[in-house]
N, C-alpha and C positions, 0 to 999 in steps of 0.2 A: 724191357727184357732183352729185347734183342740188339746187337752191337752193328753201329752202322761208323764207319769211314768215307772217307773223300779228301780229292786232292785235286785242288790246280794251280799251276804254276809252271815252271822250266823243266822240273827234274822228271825223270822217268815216273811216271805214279804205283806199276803195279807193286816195285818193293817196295812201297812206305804204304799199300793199301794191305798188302798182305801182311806185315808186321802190323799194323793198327788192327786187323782180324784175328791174330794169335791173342795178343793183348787185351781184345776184348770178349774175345771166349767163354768166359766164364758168367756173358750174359746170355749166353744161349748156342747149342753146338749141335741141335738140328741139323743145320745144313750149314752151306757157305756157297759164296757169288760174291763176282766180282764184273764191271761193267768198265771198257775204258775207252776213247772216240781218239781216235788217231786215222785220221779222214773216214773211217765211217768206224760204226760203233760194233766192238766185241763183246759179246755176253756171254761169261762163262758162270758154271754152278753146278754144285753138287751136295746130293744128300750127306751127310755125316760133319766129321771134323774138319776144321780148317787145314789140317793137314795130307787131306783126303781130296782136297779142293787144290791144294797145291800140285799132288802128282798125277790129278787127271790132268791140269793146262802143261803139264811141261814139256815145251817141245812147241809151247801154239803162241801165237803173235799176240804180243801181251805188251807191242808197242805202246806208247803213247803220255801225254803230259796231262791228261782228265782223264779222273776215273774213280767210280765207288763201289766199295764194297761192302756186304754184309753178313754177319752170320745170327744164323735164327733160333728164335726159342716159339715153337710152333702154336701157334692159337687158333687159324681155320684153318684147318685142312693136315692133313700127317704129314710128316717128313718125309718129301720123298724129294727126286730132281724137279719135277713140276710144281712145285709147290715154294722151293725155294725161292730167294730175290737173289737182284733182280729182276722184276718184271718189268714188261714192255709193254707197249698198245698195243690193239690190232693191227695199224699197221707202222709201229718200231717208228713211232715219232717220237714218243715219250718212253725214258727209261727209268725205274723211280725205285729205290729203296725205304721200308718203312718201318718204325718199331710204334707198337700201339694198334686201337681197335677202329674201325668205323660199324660204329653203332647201326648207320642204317646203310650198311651196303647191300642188301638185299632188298630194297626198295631200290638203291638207284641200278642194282645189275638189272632187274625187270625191267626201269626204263631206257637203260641203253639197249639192252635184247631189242626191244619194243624200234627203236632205230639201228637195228642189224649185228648189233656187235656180239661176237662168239665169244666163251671163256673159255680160259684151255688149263687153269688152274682151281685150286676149290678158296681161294684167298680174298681176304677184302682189298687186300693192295692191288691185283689185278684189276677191280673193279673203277678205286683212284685213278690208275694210268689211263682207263679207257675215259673216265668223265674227264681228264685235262685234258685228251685230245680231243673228245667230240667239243668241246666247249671250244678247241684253239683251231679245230678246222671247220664248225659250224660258224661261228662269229667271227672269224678270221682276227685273232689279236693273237697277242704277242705270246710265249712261252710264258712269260711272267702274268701278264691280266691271264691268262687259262687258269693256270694254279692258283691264283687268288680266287678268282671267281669260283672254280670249282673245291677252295678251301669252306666258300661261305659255304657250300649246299650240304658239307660232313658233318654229321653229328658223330663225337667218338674223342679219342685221341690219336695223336702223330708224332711224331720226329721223323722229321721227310725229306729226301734231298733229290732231289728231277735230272736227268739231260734231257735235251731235247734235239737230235740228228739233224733238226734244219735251222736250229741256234748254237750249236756246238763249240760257243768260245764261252761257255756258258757253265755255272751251278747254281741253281735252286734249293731254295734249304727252308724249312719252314717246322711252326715247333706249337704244339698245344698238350699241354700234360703229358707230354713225354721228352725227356732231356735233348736236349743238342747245344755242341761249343764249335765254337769256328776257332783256330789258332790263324795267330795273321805273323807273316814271314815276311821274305825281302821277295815283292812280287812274287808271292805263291800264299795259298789260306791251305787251310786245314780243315776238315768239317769230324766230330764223330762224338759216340756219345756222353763221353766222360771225357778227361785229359789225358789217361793214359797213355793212348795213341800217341799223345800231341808233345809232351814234355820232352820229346827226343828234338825237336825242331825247331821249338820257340817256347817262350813263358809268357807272349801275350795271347789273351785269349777274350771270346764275346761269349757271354753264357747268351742264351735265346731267350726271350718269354714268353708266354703266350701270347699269340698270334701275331707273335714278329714273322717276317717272310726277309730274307737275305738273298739278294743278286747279285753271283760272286765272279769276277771275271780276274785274270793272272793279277791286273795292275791297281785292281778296285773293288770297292764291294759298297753296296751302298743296302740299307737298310730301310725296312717300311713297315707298317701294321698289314693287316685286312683291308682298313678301311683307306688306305694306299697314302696316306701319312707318312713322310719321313722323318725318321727317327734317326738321333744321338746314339753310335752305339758307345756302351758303355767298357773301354778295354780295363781288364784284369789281370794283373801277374799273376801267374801260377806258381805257388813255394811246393815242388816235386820233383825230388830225385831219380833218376834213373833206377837207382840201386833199390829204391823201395818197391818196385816192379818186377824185379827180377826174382829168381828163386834161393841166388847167393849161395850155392852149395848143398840146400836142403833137397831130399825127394821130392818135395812137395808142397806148394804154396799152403795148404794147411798146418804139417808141419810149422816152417816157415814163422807163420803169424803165431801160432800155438807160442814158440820161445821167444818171440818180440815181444809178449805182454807185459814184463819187467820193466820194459823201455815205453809201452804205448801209454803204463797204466801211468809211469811218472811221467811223463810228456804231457797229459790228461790234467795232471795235479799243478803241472811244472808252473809258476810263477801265478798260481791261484789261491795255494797257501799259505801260511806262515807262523813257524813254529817262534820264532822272534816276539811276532805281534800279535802269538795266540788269534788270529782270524782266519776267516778265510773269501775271499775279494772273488766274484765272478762277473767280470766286467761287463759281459753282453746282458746279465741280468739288470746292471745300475738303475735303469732309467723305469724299471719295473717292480724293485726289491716291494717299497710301499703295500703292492699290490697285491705280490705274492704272500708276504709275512704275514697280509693280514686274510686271507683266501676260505671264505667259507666250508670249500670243495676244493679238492685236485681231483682230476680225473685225468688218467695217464691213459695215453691211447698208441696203440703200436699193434704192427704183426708179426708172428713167428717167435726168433730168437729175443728181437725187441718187445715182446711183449712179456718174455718172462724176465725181461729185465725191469720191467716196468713192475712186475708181481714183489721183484726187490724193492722197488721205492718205494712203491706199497706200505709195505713192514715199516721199511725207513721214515718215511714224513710221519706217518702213524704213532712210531712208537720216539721218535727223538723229535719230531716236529708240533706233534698231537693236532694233525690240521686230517679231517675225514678223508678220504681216496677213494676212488672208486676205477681199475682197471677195465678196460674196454676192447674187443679184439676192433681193430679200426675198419675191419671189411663188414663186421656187425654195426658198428653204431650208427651210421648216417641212417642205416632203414629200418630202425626201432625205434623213431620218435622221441629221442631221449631231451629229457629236459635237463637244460640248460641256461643258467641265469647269470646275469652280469656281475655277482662275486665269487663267480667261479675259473677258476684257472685251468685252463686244460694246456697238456703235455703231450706234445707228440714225438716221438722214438721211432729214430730209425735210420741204418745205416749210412744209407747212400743219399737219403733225404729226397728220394725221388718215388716211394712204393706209392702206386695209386691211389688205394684205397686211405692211405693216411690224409693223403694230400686233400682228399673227398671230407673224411670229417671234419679236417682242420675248418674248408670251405664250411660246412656245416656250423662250427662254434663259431667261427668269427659273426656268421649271418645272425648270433643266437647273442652277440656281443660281448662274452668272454672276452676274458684275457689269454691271446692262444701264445705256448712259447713252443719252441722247438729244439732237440737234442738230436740230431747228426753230425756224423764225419769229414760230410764233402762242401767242402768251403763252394759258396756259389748256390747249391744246388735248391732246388726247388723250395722244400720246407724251409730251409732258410730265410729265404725271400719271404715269402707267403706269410708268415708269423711272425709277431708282435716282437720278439724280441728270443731270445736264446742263448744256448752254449755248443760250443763244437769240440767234440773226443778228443779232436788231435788221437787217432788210434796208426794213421798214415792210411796205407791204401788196404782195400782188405780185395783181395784176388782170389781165394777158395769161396769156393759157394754156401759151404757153411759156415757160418759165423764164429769166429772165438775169439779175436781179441775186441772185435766192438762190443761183445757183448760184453769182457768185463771195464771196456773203458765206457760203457755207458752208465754202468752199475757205478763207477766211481763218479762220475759226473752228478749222480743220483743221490751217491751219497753225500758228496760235497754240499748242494742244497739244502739235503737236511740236515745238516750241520750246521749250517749257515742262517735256515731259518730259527733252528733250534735255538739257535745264541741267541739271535735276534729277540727272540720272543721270551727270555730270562729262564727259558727249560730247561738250556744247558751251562752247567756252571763255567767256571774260570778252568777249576781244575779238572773237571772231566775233559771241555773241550782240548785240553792241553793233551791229555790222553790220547784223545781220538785222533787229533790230527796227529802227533808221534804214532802209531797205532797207523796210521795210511800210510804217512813217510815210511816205514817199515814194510808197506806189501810187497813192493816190488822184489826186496830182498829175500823175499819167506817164499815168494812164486821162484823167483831161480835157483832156492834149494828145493822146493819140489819137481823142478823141472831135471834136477842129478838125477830123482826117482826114476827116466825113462824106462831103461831098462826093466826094472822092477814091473813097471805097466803093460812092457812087452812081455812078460813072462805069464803076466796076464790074462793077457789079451791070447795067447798063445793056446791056453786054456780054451776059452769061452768062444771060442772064433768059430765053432759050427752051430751054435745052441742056433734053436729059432722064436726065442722068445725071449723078454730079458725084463725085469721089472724093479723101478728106482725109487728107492722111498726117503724121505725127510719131514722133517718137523720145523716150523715155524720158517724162520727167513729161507730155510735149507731147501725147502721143499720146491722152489721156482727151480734150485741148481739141480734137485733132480725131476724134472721137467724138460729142462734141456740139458740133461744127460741123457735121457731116455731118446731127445729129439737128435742130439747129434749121432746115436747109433743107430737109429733107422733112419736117416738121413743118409749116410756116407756107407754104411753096409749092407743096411736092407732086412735088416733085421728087426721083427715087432719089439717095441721096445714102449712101454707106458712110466709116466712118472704120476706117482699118489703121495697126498702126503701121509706118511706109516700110520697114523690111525685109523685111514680108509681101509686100509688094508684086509681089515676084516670083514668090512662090508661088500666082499665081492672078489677083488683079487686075489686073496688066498686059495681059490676053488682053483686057481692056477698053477700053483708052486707045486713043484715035486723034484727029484734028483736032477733034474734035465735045465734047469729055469735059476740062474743067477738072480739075487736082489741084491740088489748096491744100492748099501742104506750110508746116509752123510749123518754120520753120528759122534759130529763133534762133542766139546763136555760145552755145554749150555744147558739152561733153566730145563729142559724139556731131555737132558740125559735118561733117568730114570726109564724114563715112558720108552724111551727107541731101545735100552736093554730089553723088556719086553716083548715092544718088538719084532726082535733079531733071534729072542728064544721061541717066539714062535713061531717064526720060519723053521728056525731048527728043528723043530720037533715035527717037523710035516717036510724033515728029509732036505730042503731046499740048499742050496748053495750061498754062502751068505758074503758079499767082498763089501768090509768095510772101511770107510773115511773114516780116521780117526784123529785127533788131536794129540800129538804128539808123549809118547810115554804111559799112552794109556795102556793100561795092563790086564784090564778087565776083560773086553768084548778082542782081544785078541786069543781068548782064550776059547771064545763061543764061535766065533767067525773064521771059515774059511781063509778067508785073504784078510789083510788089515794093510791099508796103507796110512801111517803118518804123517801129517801137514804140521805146520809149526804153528800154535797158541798164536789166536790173535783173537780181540774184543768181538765178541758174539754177532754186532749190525758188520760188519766186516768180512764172517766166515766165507760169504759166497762166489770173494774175489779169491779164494784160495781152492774151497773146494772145488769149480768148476776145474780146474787146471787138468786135476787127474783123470776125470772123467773125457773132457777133451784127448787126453793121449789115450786113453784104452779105448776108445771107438774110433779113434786112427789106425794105431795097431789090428784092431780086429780086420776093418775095412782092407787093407792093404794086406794083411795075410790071407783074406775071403779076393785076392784080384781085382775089387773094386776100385772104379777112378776114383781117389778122394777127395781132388780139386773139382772132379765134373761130374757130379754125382745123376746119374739117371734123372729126366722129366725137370729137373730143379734150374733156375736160372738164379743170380748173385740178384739181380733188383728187379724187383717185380713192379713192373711199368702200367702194367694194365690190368683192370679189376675181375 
C-alpha cells in the first residue's frame, strides 16, 4: 500500500526522494516523510500530501547523499504527523520506513515495555525500529545481524528499508509479501516500491524476494536470506518509459488511462493473434496449454476491479470454453476451506500482481496442488513469480487509483484464453473463430469512436452529479460491467452506487428508484434484449431516470430512456470491453464536477499490500 524510496550514492538524495514520493502517491497519501544522514540524521514528516511535506521542509537542511522516504496509506494508527514514517528508536540509532503489517507487534511492544522502551506513536513500525535496536545494543552486532535477527522474531509482512546513525555509509532493505526493487546506477542504487521512481536513472533493477535482506553501500551491495546465505542477485531491465508516467497533457491520470485503452487493449492482443493463421498463441501459457484445455474447474480468484473482470471470464470459459468456473473474492477464499484438487486450474487477477490477499490463495492452491496461473501487468511482480505459469496485460503503468484500463486489458487477456481453449477443444469453429478474433482486432477502433462520445458523457454527468444514490443494471456478461460501473462512481465521487443484474431488480432494489435515483442499464441487442426492455419500462413507470447503453442505431429504448448513449455493434462475449468505456467517463465527469481527487480518491490506495 504504501510507497517507499531511497537513495545512495554521490548525487544530492532529497530531489530524487522527493520525486520517487510524487510518483508513488498513489499508493497511499496519509502522510509523507522523508529521512536523509548528512553527518547526522534529519527526519522530516508530515501528515497529508506529498506536497504538503514539501513546503513544511522548505527552507530546512535537506543536505545530503543517503536518504528515504515514504508516503503512507494508514493501517495502525490515523493520520496524523506522529504517526507517520519515518520512524526512529528510542534512542535515533535506527531509522526505518515500512510498507505492510507486523502481525504480532503487540506482543513484542509488551516485551520491549517490559525492558523500558516508550512509544510515542500508535504504529507497528515503531515497534520494528525499537526491536533492531534492543537486539543491536543488547547483543552488540552489527546494524545488519540486528535487522535480520530481529526479521526472524516478525510474524506479518514488510518492505523495509533501515539507517542506522552509528553505521551511516549504510542501507538496509529487506522484503516479505510486500514489494521492493533496488535500481543499480554508476556507484549510487535505488530502493522503492515499484519502478516508477527508478526508470528516470537506470533500467537495471533487483526485484526482492522473500526474505532476501540487501546491504547497500554507494560502491556495492551484496545480498543474503534470513538465514544469512549469500545470494545471486538476479538484475533485470526495466522496458518503461518516462512518458507513460506522466499525465501528457490530461487533468488527470484517470483521464489519461481512460483514452490509452485503444492502445493498451491492442498492445494486450499485440503479437498473440492472428487473423493470417486464424489462432491465437499465448506464450507464457505453452508449457501449460495441455493442462489447461483439459481443466475439470477454473476457479478465477481476484479483488475489487479484478474480480469483476474475473465475473467476465466467467461467462467467457463457460459459454465459448464449456469448462465449469467458479469466481472467488481472494480475501474470502483461503478462510473458507475450499476444495481444491489437482485437475483444477485456478486464476489469479490482478493489477500490480502484488494484492496480499491474492498472493495468500495462490499460497493456498499451490499447497492444494492446482495448477495456479497468473494474470497481471507488472512484469517481475509477485504473482508473477509465485505461479506456475501466466500472461501479462501489457496495459503499461496504471497511476489512478481506480482501475480502467487493466480492467479492460485483463478482460481481453480473458478472452483470449477462451478463445484459445475453445478452438482447442473443437467448440469453436474455423469460421466463427475467424469472426472473433476480427471482432477483437476491431475493439480498439469502436473504444476511440466512443471515446469522440466525451462530451456527450459530460453533459451527463452534468446532470447526475448531485443525486446520492445511483443504481446499474445488466443482463448476462453486461452485468460484471455494471458492477464496476457502480464501483467506479462511489469510488472517485462518493456517491452510493450498487450494480444488480436487472432481473434482481425486482427483488429489492426497486423499493429504491424514484425521480431522484439514475439507473444506467447496458442494454446492448443480445439474446437477453427483450427482458432489459422490461426492464427499463419499469423503472419508468415508478418515475425513475433511466441513461441507457445502447448498441448503436437502436431506435427503440431511445424512445423509453432518458439518456441513450451509442457504442458500435460488436459480438455479444465482447460487449464489456466497450461498454465499460462510458461508464468510466461519466463517473469521472461527475467526480471532478463534485471537487473530488479522481487520481487520489479518499481512504483508497492503487495496491493493496496487506490483508
Amino acid at each position: 500500500m504504501c510507497g517507499i524510496v531511497g537513495y545512495i550514492g554521490n548525487k544530492d538524495a532529497y530531489p530524487i526522494i522527493l520525486k520517487g514520493l510524487k510518483r508513488l502517491e498513489y499508493r497511499g497519501y496519509d502522510s509523507a516523510g522523508i529521512a536523509i544522514i548528512n553527518g547526522k540524521l534529519n527526519i522530516y514528516k508530515k501528515r497529508g500530501k506529498v506536497s504538503e511535506l514539501e513546503d513544511y521542509i522548505l527552507g530546512m537542511d535537506k543536505k545530503g547523499t543517503i536518504g528515504i522516504g515514504h508516503t503512507r496509506w494508514a493501517t495502525h494508527g490515523e493520520p496524523n504527523d506522529r504517526n507517520a514514517h519515518p520512524h526512529h528508536s528510542q534512542n535515533r540509532i535506527f531509522t526505518i520506513i515500512h510498507n505492510g503489517i507486523i502481525e504480532n507487534y503487540t506482543h513484542l511492544k509488551h516485551s520491549l515495555k517490559e525492558q523500558g522502551y516508550e512509544f510515542y506513536s500508535e504504529t507497528d513500525t515503531e515497534v520494528l525500529a525499537n526491536l533492531i535496536e534492543y537486539i543491536y545494543t543488547s547483543q552488540k552486532v552489527t546494524a545488519e545481524i540486528a535487522v535480520r535477527l530481529a526479521l526472524l522474531k516478525v510474524v506479518g509482512a514488510y518492505g523495509l528499508v533501515v539507517l542506522c546513525s552509528e553505521e551511516p555509509d549504510k542501507i538496509i532493505a529487506a522484503r516479505k509479501s510486500s514489494p521492493l526493487v533496488i535500481g543499480i546506477g554508476d556507484n549510487e542504487y535505488f530502493l522503492a516500491s515499484d519502478a516508477t521512481p527508478i526508470i528516470e536513472y537506470t533500467d537495471r533493477v533487483i526485484y526482492l524476494n522473500n526474505d532476501d535482506i540487501a546491504i547497500i553501500k554507494k560502491e556495492e551491495m551484496v545480498l543474503k536470506n534470513l538465514k544469512n546465505d549469500i545470494l545471486q542477485p538476479n538484475i533485470e531491465k526495466i522496458d518503461l518509459c518516462i512518458s507513460e508516467i506522466e499525465k501528457n497533457g490530461f487533468d488527470h491520470f484517470m483521464l489519461k488511462e481512460i483514452f490509452e485503452q485503444p492502445r493498451s487493449i491492442q498492445d494486450t492482443f499485440r503479437g498473440r493473434i492472428s487473423q493470417e493463421m486464424n489462432e491465437i498463441r499465448l506464450g507464457g501459457l505453452y508449457s501449460v496449454n495441455d493442462q489447461l484445455v483439459h481443466a475439470k474447474r477454473i476457479i478465477l480468484i481476484a479483488c475489487g476491479t479484478s474480480w469483476h473482470a474475473a465475473l467476465v471470464g466467467e461467462y467467457l470459459f463457460e459459454d465459448i470454453a464449456r469448462i465449469p468456473v467458479e469466481v472467488e473474492y481472494a480475501s474470502e477464499f483461503r478462510y473458507r476451506n475450499p476444495l481444491i484438487g489437482k485437475e483444477d486450474v485456478v486464476i489469479a487477477i490482478s493489477q500490480s500482481g502484488e494484492t496480499a490477499d491474492t498472493l495468500a490463495a495462490i499460497q493456498l492452491a499451490k499447497e492444494s496442488g492446482a495448477l495456479v496461473l497468473g494474470i497481471c501487468n507488472v512484469v517481475g511482480s509477485s504473482i508473477s513469480r509465485e505461479t506456475d505459469a501466466g500472461v501479462y496485460t501489457h496495459a503499461g503503468p496504471e497511476i489512478g487509483v481506480a482501475s480502467t484500463k487493466a480492467f479492460t486489458a485483463q478482460v481481453t487477456v480473458l478472452t483470449m484464453m477462451a478463445f484459445m481453449i475453445g478452438k482447442e477443444k473443437g467448440l469453436v469453429s474455423d469460421e466463427r473463430m475467424a469472426i472473433l478474433i476480427k471482432e477483437l482486432y476491431d475493439i480498439p477502433s469502436k473504444i476511440e469512436q466512443i471515446l469522440k462520445l466525451n462530451d456527450e458523457f459530460k453533459k451527463i454527468a452534468g446532470i447526475y452529479k448531485h443525486v446520492t444514490n445511483a443504481l446499474y443494471l445488466g443482463r448476462g456478461v453486461s452485468f460484471p460491467v455494471a458492477l464496476e460501473g457502480a464501483l467506479k462512481l462511489k469510488e472517485i465521487s462518493y456517491i452510493h452506487a450498487e450494480g444488480y443484474p436487472a432481473a434482481e431488480m425486482k427483488h429489492g432494489p426497486i423499493a429504491l428508484i424514484d425521480e431522484n435515483m439514475p439507473v444506467i442499464f447496458i442494454a446492448t441487442k443480445d439474446k437477453s434484449y427483450d427482458k432489459i426492455l422490461s426492464n427499463i419500462q419499469e423503472v419508468k413507470a415508478r418515475n425513475g431516470a433511466v441513461i441507457a447503453i445502447v448498441t448503436e442505431g437502436d431506435d427503440i429504448i431511445s424512445k423509453m430512456a432518458d439518456h441513450t448513449i451509442e457504442i458500435p455493434e460488436a459480438d455479444e462475449v465482447l460487449i464489456s470491453l466497450l461498454a465499460a468505456v462510458p461508464l468510466q467517463l461519466i463517473a469521472y465527469h461527475i467526480a471532478v464536477m463534485r471537487g473530488c481527487n479522481v487520481d487520489q480518491p479518499r481512504n483508497l490506495a492503487k495496491s493493496v499490500t496487506v490483508e
